[in-house]
N, C-alpha and C positions, 0 to 999 in steps of 0.2 A: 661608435658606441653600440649601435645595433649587432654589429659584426661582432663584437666582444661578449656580447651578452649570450649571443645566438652561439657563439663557440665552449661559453661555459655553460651554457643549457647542454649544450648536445654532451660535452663531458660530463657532468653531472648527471645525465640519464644514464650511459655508462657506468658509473656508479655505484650508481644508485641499484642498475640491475645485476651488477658482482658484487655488492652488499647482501642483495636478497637471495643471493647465491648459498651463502655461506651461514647465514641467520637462519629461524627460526620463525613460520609463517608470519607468526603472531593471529592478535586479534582479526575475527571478520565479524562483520557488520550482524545484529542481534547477540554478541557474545556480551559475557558477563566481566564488566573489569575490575579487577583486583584493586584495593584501594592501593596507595601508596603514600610516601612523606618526602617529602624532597626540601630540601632549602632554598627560600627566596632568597631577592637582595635584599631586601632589608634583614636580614638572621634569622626572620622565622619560620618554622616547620610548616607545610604546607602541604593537606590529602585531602582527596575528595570530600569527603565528610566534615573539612574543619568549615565549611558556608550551610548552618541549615536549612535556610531558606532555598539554596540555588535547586532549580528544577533540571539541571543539567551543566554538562560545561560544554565550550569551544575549546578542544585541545589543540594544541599550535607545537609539535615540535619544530623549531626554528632556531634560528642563531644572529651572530653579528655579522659576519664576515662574508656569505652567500651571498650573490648578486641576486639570485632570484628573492631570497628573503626578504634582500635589501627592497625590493619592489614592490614586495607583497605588504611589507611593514606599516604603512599606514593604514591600509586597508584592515592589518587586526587591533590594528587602535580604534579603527570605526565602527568592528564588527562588536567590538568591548562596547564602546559608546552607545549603539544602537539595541543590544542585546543583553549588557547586565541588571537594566534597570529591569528586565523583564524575566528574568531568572535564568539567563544562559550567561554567564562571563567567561570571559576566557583567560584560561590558564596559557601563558606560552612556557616551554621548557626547551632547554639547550641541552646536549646530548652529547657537542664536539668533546674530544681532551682537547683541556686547555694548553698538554705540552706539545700537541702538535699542532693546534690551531691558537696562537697565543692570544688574539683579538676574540676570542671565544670565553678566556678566562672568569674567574669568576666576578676581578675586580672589574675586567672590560664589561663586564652580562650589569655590574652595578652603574655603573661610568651609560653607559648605552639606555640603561631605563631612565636614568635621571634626566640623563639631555633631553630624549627621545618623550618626556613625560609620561611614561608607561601609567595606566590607569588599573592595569592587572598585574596578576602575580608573575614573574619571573624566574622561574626554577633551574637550578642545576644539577645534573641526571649524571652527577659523577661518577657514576659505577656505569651508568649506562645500561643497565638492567630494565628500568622503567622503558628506555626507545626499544630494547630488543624485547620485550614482553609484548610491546605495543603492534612489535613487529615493523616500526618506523627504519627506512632505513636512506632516509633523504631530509632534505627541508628546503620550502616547506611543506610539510604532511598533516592534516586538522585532521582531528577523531571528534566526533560530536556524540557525548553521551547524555541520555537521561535517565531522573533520576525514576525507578518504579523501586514501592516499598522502602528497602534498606541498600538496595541494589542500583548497581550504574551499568545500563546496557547502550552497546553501541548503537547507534544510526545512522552514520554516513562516516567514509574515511576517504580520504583524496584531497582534491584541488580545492583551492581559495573560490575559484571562478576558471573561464578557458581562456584568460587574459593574462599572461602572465608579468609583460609589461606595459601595458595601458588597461587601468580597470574598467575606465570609463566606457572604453569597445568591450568590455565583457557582455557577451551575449547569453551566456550562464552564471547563474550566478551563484551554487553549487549549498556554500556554506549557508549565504542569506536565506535562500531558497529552503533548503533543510529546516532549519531551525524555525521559519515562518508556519513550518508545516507541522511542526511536534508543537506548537504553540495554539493553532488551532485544532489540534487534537485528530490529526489526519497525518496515514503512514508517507516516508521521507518518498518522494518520488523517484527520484535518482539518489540512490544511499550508498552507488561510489564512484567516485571519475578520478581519469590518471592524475597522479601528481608531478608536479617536473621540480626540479631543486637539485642542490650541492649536495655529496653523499653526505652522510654522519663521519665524520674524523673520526675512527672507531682507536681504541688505543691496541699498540701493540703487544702481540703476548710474548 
């Protein structure tokens, strides 16, 4: 299992860095992000702006089918649990084509929240515009923004943690870390670290 996992990390960095190849930087860490609207599972439109209360989000491009994701997955179920009551929730968005990743679909992205009891929204980035804006070009990849004024500026973009599959050995804790610190009103100390993950299924032109 370790061998398997360790063989699809190392392809997945691969990747991830001939995705970045071909993309467009995207966002860095203090830029300004563009709202957006994407569809959840349940059918509703979903951008920054539709929570007025939230002080920020966790953004999670992620998916179904990544074994890394697969690992990271409860871990953004807790970082939801621990963090929405406090004004940071997290949005995850899938970015795969569903016709080249079919377990990525839109009913799978439904079928997966529902099991998985997903507590946040779940997005489908069918154009895939929003991961290439983002400049996402793996999963999983968190953006942590907050909100100043009318405005969502980034603060940290990278890893969950340096644990990719045991969290509990996580000796960084990147995302948690972050977000504790925009909460007491002190800059992100580490505001970015690698991310490792399965590329984005980009569709073909």
């Amino acid at each position: 299992m370790k061998t398997a996992f360790f063989l699809c990390t190392v392809t997945a960095t691969f990747l991830a860095v001939s995705a970045f190849l071909v993309l467009q930087p995207g966002y860095q860490v203090g830029d300004k992000v563009m709202d957006f609207s994407l569809k959840n599972v349940d059918e509703k439109t979903i951008s920054l702006g539709s929570d007025k209360t939230a002080k920020g989000y966790v953004l999670v491009f992620t998916c179904n089918t990544c074994p890394v994701a697969q690992a990271y997955e409860q871990r953004v179920i807790d970082l939801d649990k621990q963090f929405a009551s406090k004004g940071y929730p997290v949005i995850a968005i899938n970015a795969n084509d569903g016709q080249l990743s079919p377990g990525d679909s839109y009913e799978a992205m439904k079928k997966r929240s529902a099991d998985k009891k997903y507590g946040f929204p779940y997005l489908i980035d069918e154009t895939q515009q929003v991961a290439k804006t983002f400049g996402a070009t793996h999963t999983p990849t968190v953006f942590v923004v907050q909100r100043q004024g009318s405005d969502f500026i980034i603060k940290y973009i990278g890893a969950i943690d340096n644990n990719a599959q045991d969290g509990g050995q996580a000796s960084q804790k990147y995302v948690q870390n972050a977000v504790n610190e925009l909460l007491a009103g002190q800059p992100v100390a580490v505001p970015t670290a690698k991310a490792i993950g399965c590329g984005i299924k980009w569709k073909k032109a």
